[in-house]
DSSP file (Angstrom, degrees, kcal/mol; ACC not computed):
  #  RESIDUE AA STRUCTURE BP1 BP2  ACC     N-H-->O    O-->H-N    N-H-->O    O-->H-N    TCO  KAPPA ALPHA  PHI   PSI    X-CA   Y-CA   Z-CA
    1    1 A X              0   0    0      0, 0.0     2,-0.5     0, 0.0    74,-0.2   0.000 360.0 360.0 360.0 136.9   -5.2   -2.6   -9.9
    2    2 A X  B >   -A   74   0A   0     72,-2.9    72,-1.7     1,-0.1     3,-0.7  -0.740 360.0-177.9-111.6  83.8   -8.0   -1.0  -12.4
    3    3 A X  T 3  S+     0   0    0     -2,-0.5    -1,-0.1     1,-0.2    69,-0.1   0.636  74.9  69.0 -16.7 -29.7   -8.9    2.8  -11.5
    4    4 A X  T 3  S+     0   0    0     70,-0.1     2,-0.3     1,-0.1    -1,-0.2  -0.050 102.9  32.6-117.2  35.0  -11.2    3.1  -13.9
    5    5 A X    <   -     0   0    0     -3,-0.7    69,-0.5    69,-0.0     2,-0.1  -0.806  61.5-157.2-165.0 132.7  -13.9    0.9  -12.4
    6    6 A X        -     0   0    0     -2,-0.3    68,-0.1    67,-0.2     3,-0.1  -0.800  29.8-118.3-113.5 179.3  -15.1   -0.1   -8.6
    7    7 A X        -     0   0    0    115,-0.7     2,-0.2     1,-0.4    -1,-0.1   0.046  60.1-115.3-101.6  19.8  -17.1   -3.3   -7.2
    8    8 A X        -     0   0    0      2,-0.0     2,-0.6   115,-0.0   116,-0.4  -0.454  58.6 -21.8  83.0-150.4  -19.9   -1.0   -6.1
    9    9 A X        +     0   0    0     -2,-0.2     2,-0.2    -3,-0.1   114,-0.0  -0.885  69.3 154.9-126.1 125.1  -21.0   -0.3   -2.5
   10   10 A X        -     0   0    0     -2,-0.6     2,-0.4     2,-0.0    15,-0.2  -0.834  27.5-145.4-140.4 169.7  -20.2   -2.9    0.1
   11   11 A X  E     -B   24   0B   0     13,-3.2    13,-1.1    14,-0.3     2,-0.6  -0.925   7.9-146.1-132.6 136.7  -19.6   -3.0    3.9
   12   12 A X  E     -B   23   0B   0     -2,-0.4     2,-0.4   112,-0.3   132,-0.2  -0.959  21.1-155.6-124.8 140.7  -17.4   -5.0    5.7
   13   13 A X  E     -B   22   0B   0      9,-2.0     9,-0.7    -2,-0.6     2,-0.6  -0.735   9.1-146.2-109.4 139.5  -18.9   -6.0    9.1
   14   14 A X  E     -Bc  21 145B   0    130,-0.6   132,-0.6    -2,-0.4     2,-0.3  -0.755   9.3-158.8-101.4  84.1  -16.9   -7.1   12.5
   15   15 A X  E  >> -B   20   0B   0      5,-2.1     4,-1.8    -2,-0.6     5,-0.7  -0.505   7.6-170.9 -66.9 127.0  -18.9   -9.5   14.1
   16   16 A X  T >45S+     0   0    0     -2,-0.3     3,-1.2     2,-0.2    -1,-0.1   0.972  90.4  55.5 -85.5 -67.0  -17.4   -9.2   18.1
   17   17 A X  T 345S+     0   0    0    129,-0.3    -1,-0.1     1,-0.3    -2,-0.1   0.729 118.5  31.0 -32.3 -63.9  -19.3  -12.2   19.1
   18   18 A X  T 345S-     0   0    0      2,-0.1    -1,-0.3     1,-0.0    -2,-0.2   0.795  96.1-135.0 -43.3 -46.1  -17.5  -14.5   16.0
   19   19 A X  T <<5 +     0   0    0     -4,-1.8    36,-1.9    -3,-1.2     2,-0.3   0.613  68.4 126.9  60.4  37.7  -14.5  -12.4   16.3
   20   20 A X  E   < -BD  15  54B   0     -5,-0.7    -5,-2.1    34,-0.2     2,-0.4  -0.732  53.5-135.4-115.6 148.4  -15.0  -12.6   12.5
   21   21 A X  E     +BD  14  53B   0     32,-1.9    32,-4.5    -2,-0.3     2,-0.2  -0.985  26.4 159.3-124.6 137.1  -15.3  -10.2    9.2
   22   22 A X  E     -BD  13  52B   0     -9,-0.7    -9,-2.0    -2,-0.4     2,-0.6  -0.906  27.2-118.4-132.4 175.8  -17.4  -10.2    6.6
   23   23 A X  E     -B   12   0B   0     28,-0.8     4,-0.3    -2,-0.2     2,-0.2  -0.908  21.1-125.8-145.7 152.5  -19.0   -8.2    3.8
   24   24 A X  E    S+B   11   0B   0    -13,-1.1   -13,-3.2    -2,-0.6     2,-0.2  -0.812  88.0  45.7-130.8 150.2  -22.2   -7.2    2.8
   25   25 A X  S    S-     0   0    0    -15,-0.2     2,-0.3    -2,-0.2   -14,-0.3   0.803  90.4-140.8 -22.8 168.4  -23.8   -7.6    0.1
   26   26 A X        -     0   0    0     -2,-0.2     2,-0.8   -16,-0.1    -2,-0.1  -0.945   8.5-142.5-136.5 122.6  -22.7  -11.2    0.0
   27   27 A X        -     0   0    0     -2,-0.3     2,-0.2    -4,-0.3    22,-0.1  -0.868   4.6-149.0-109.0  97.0  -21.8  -12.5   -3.4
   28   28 A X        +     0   0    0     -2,-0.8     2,-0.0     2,-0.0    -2,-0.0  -0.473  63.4  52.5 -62.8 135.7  -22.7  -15.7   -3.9
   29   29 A X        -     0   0    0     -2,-0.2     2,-0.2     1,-0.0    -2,-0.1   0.047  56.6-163.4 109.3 131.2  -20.2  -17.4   -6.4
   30   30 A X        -     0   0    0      1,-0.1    14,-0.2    12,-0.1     3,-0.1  -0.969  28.1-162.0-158.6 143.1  -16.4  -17.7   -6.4
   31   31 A X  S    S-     0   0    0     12,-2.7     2,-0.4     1,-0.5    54,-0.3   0.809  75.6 -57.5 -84.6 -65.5  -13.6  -18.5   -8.7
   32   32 A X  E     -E   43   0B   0     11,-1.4    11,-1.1    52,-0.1    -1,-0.5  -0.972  59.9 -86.7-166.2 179.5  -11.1  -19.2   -5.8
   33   33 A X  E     -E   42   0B   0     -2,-0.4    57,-2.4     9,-0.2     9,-0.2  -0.844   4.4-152.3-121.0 141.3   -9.7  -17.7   -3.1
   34   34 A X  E     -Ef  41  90B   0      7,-1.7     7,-1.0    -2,-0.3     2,-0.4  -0.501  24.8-161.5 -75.4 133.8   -7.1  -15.6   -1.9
   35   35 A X  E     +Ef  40  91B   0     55,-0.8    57,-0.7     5,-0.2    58,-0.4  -0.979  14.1 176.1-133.7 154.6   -6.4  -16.4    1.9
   36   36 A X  E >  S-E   39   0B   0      3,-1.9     3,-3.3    -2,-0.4     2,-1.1  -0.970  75.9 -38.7-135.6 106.0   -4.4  -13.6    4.1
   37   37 A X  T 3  S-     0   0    0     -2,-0.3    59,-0.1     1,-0.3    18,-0.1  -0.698 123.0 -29.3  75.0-121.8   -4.4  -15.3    7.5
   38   38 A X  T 3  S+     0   0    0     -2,-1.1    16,-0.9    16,-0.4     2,-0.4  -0.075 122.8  84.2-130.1  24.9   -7.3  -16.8    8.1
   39   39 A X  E <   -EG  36  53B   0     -3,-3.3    -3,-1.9    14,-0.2     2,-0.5  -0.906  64.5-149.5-109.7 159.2   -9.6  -14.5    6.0
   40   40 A X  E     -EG  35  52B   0     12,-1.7    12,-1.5    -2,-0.4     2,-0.5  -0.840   8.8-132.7-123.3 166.8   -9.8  -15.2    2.6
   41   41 A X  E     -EG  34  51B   0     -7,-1.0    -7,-1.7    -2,-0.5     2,-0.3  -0.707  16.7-143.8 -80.2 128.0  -10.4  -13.0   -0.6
   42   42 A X  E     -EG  33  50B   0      8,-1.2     7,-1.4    -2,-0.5     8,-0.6  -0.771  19.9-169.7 -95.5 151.2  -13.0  -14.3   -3.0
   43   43 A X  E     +EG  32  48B   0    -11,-1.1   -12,-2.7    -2,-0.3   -11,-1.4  -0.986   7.6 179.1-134.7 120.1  -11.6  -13.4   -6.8
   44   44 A X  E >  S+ G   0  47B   0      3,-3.9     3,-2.0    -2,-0.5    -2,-0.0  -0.975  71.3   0.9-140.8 151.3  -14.1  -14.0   -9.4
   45   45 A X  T 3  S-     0   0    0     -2,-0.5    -1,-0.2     1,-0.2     3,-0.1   0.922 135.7 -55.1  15.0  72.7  -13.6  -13.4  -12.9
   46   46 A X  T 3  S+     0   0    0      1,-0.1    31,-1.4    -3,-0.1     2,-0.5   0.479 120.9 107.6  66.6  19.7   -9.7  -12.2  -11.8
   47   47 A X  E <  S-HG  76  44B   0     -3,-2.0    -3,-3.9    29,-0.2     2,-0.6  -0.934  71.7-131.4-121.0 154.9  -11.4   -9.6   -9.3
   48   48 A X  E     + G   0  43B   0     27,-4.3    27,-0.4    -2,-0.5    -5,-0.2  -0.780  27.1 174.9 -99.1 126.3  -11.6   -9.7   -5.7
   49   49 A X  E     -     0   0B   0     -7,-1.4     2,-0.3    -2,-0.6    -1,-0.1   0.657  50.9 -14.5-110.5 -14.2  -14.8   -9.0   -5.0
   50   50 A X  E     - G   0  42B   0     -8,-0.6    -8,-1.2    73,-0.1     2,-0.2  -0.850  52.0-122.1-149.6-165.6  -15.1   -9.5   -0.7
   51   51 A X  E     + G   0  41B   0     -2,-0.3   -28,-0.8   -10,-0.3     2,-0.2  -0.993  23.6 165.2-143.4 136.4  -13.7  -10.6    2.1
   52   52 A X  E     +DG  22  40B   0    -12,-1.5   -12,-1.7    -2,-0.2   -30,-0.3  -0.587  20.2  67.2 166.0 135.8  -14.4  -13.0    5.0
   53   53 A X  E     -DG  21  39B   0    -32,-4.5   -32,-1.9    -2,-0.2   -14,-0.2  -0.963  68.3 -27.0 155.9 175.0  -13.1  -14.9    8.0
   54   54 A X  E     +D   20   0B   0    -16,-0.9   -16,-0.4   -34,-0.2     2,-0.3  -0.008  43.2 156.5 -73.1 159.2  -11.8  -15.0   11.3
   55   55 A X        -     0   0    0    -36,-1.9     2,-0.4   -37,-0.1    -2,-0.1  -0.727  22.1-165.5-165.9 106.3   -9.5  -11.9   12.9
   56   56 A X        -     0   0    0     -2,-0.3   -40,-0.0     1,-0.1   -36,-0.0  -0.845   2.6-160.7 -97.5 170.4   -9.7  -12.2   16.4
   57   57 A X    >   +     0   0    0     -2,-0.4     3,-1.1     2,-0.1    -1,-0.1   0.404  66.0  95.6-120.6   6.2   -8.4   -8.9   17.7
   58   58 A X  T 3  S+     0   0    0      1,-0.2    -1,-0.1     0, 0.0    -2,-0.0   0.952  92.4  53.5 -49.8 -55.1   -7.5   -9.6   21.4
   59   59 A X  T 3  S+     0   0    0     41,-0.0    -1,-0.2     2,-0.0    -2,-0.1   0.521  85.8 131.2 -32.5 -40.3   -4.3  -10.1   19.9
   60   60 A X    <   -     0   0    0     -3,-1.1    40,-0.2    40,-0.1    41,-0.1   0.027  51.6-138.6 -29.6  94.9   -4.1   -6.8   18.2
   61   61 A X        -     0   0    0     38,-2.3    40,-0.4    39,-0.1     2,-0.2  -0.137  25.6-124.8 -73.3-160.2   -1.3   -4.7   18.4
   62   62 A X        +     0   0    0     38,-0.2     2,-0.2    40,-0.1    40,-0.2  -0.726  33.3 171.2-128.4 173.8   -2.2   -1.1   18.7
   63   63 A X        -     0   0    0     38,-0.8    40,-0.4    -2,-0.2    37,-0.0  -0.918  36.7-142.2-176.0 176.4   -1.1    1.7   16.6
   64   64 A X        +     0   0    0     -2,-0.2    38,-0.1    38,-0.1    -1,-0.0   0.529  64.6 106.8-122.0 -12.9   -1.5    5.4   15.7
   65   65 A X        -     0   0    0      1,-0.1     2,-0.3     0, 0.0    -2,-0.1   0.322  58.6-139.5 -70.2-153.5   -1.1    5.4   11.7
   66   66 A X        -     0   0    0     47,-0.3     2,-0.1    39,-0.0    -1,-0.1  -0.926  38.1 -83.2-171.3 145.0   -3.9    5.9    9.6
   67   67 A X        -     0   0    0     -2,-0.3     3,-0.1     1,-0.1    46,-0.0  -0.297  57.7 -99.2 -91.2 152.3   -4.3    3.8    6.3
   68   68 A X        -     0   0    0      1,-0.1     2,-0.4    -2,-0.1    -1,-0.1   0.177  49.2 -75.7 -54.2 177.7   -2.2    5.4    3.1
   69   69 A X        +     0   0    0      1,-0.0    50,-0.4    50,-0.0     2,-0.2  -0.760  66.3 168.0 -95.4 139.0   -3.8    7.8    0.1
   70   70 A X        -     0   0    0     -2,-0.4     2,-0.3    -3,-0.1    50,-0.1  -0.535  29.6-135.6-134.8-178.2   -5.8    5.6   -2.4
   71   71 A X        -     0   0    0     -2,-0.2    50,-2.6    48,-0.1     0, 0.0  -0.947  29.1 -93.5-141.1 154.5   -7.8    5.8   -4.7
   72   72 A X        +     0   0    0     -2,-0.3    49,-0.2    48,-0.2    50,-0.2  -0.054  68.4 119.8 -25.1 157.3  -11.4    3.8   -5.9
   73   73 A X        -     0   0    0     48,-0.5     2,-0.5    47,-0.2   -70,-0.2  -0.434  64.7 -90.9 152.4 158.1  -10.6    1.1   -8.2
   74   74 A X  B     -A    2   0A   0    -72,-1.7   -72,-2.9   -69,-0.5     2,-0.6  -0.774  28.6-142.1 -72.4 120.8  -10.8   -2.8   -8.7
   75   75 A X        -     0   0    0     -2,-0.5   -27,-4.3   -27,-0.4     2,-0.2  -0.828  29.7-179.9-100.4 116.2   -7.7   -5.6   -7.3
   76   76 A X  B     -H   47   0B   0     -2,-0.6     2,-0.4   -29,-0.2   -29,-0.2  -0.350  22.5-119.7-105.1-167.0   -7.8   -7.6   -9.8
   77   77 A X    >   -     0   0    0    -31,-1.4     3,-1.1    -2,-0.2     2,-0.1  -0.804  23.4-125.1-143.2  84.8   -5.2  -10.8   -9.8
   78   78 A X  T 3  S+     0   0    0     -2,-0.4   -32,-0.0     1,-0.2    -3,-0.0  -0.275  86.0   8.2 -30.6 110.3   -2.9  -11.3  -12.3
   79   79 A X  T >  S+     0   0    0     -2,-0.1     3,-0.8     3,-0.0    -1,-0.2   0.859  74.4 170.2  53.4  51.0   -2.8  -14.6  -14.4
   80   80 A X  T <>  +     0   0    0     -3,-1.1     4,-2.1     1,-0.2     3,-0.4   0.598  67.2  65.8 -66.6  -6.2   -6.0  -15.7  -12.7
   81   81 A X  T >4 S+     0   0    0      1,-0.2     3,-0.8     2,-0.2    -1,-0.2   0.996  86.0  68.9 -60.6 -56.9   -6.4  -18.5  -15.0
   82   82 A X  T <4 S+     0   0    0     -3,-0.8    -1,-0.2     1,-0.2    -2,-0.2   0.491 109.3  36.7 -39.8 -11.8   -3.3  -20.0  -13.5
   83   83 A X  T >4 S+     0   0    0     -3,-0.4     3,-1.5     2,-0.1    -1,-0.2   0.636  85.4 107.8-119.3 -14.0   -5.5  -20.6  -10.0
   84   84 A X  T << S+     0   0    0     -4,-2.1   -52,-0.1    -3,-0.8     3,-0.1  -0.469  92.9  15.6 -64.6 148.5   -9.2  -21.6  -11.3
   85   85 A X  T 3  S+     0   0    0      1,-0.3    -1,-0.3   -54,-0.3    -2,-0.1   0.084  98.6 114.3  90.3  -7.2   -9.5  -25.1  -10.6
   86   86 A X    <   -     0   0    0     -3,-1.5     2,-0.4     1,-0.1    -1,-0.3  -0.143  68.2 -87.4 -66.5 177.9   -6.5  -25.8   -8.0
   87   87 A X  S    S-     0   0    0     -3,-0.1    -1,-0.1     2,-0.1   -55,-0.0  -0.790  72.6 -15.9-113.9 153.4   -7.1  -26.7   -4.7
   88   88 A X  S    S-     0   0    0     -2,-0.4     2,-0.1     2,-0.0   -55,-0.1  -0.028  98.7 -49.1  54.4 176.1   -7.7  -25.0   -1.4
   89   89 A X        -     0   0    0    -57,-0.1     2,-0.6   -55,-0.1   -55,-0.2  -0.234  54.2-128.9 -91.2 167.1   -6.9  -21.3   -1.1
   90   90 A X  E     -f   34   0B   0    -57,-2.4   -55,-0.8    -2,-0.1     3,-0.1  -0.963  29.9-115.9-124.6 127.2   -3.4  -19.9   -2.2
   91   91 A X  E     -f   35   0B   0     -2,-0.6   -55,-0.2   -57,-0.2     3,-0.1  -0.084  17.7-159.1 -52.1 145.8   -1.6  -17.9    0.2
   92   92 A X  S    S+     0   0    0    -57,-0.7     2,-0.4     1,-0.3    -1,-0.2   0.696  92.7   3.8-103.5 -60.5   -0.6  -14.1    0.0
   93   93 A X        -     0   0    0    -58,-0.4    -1,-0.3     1,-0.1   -56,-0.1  -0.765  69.1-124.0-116.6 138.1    1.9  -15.2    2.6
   94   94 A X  S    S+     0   0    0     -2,-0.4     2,-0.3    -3,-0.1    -1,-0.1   0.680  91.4  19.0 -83.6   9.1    3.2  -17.9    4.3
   95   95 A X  S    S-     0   0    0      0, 0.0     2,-0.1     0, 0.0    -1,-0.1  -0.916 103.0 -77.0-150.5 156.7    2.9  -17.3    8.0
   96   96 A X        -     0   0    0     -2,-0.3     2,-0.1     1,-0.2     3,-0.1  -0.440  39.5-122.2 -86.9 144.4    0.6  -14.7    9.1
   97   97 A X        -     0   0    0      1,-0.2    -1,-0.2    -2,-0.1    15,-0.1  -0.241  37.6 -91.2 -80.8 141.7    1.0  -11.1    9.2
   98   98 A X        -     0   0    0     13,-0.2    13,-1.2    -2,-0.1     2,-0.4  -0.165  37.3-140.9 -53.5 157.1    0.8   -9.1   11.9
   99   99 A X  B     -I  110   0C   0     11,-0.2   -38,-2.3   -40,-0.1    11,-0.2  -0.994  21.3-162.0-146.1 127.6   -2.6   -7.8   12.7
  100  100 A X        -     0   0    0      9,-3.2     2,-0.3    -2,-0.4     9,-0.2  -0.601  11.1-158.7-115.4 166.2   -3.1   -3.8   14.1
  101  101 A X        -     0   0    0    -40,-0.4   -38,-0.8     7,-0.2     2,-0.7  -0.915  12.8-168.4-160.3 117.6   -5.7   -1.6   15.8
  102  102 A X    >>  -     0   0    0     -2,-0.3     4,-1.9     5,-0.2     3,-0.8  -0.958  19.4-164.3-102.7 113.5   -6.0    2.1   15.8
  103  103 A X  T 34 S+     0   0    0     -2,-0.7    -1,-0.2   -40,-0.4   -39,-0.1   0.659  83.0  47.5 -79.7 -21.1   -8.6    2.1   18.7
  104  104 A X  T 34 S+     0   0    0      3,-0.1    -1,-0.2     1,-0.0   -40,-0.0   0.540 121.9  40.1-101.1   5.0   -9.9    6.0   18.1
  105  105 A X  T <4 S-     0   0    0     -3,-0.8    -2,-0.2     2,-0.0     3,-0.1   0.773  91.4-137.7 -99.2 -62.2  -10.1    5.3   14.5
  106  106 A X     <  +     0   0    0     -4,-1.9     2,-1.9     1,-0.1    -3,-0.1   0.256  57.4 131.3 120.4  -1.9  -11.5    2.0   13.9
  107  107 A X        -     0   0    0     -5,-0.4    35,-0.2    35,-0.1    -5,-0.2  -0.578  38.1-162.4-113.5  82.3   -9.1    1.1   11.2
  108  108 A X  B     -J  141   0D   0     -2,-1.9    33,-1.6    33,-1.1     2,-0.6  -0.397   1.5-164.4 -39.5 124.5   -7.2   -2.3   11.3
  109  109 A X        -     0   0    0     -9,-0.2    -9,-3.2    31,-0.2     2,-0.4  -0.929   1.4-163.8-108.5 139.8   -4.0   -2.9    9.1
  110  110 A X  B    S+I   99   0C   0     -2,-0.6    29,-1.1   -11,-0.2     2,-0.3  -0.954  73.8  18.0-128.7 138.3   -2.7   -6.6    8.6
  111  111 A X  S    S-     0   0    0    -13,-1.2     2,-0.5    -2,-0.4    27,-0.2  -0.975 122.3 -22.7 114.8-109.6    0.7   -6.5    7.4
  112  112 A X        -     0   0    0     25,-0.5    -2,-0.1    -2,-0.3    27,-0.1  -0.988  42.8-161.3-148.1 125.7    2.7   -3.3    7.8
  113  113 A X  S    S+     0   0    0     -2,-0.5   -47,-0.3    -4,-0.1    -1,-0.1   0.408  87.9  44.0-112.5  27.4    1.4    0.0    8.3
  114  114 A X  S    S+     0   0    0      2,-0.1    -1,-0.1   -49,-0.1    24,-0.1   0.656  80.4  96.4-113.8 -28.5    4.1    1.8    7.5
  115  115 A X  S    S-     0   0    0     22,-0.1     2,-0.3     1,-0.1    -3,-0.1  -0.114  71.0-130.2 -35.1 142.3    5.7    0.3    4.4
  116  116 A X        +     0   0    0    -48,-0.0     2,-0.2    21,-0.0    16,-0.2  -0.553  43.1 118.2-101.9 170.3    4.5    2.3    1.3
  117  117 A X        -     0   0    0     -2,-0.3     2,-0.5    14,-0.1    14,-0.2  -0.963  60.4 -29.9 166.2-159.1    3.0    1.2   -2.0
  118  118 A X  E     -K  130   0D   0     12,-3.3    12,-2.8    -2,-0.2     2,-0.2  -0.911  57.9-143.9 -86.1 106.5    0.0    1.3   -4.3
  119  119 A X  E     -K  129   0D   0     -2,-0.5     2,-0.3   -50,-0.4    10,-0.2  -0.616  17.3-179.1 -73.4 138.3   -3.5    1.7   -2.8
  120  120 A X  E     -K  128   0D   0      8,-3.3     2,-3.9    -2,-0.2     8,-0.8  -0.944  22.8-154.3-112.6 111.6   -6.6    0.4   -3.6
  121  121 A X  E     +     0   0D   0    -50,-2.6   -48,-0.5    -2,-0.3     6,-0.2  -0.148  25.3 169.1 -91.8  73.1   -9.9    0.7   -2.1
  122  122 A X  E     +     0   0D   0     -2,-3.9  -115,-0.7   -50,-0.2     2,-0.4   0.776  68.3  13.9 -25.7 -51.3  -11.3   -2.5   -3.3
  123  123 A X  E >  S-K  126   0D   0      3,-1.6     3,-2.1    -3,-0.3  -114,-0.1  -0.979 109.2 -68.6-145.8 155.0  -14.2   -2.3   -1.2
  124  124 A X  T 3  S-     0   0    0   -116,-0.4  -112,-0.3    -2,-0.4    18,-0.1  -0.082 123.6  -5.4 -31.0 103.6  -15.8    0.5    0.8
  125  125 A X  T 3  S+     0   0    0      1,-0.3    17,-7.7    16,-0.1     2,-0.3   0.822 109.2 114.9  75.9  26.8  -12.9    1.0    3.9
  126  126 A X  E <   -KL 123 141D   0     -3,-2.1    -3,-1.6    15,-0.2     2,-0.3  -0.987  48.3-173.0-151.0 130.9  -11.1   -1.8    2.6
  127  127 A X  E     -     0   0D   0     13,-2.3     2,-0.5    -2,-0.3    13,-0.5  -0.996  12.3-161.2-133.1 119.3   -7.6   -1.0    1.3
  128  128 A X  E     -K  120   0D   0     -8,-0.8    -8,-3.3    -2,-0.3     2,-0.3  -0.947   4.8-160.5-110.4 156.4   -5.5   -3.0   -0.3
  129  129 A X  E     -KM 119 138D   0      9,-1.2     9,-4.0    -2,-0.5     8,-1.8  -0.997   7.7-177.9-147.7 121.2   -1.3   -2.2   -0.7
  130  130 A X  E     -KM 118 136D   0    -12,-2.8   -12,-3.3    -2,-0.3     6,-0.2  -0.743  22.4-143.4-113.1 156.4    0.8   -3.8   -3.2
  131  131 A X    >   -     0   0    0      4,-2.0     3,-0.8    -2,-0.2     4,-0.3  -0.419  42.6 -78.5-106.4-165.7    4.8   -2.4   -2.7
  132  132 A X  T 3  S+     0   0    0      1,-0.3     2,-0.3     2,-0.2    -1,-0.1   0.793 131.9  59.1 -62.2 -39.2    7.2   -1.8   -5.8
  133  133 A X  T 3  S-     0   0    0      3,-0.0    -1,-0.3     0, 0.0    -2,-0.2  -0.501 122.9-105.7 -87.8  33.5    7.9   -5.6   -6.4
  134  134 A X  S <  S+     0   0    0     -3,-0.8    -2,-0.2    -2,-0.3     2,-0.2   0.783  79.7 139.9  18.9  69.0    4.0   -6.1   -6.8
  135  135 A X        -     0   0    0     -4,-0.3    -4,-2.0     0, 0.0     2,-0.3  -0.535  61.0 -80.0 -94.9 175.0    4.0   -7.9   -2.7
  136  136 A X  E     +M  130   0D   0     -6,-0.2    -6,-0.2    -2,-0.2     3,-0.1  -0.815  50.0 161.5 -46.4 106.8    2.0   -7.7   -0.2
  137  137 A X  E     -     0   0D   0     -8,-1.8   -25,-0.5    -2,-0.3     2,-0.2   0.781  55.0 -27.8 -88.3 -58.5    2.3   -5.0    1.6
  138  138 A X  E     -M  129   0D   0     -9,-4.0    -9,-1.2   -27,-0.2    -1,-0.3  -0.837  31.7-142.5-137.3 177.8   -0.9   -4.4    3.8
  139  139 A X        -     0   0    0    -29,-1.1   -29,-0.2    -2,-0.2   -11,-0.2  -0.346  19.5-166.4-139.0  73.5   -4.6   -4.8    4.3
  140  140 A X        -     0   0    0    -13,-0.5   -13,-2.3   -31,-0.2     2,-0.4  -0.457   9.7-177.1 -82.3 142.3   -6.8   -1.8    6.0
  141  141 A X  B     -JL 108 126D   0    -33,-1.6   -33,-1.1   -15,-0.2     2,-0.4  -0.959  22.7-166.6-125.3 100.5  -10.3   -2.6    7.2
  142  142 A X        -     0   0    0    -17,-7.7   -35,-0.1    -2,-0.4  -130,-0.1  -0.034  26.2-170.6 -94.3  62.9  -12.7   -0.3    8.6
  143  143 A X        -     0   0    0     -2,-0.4  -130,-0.2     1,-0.1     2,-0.1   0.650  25.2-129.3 -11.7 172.0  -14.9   -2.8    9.8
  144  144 A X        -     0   0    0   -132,-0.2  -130,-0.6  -133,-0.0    -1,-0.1  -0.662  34.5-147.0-123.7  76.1  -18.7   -1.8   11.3
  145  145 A X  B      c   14   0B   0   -132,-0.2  -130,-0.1     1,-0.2  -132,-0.1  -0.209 360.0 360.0 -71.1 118.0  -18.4   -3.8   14.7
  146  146 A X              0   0    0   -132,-0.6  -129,-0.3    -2,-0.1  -131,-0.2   0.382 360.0 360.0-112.9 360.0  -21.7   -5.1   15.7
């Protein structure tokens, strides 16, 4: 995580029809991808610069939290060298994380939305939390469902 720079102003969108998320601008161009589920991260030059992919939320459990205190900043990917050119997308996890819905917020977590860590807001309303042991800990989205 870089404090001292963001990836500008982006939106991440919920399409309900798709049952899909994406983000806008759309950055054409990728060094590889991150996949958490079935969305994946695009990382280009060792930063992750969107998001996009399916999340249906029928599934969703519900919850009350509210996503941790963050800060601006870039999530960048350590020893990104080590992934250009492999194939397919390289897993945060190997079986998919639980996927959450605060229905009077808007806010989705996949992962855990109580575990602590380090926040980022990577992209406008899009948080990522890495825990002590640089994991995964979570991913909050506050989508714009159209």
């Amino acid at each position: 995580m870089d404090y001292n720079d963001y990836c500008g102003l982006k939106c991440v969108i919920y399409h309900k029809d798709e049952y899909s998320l994406g983000t806008t601008p759309w950055v054409n161009g990728i060094d590889f991808d991150i996949a958490l589920n079935s969305l994946t991260l695009t990382v280009i030059d060792s930063i992750v610069v969107q998001l996009s992919g399916f999340c249906a939320l029928s599934n969703a459990q519900r919850m009350t939290d509210v996503p941790p205190i963050n800060k601006k900043g870039l999530l960048k990917v350590v020893d990104s060298e080590s992934y250009i050119g492999g194939t397919g997308s390289f897993r945060i996890h190997n079986m998919d994380m639980p996927i959450y819905l605060n229905s009077q917020t808007g806010w989705l977590c996949i992962g855990y939305p109580r575990k602590v860590g380090i926040a980022v807001e990577f992209i406008d309303d899009c948080i990522f939390v890495i825990g002590k042991k640089q994991e995964f800990v979570s991913l909050w989205i506050h989508p714009t469902f159209i």
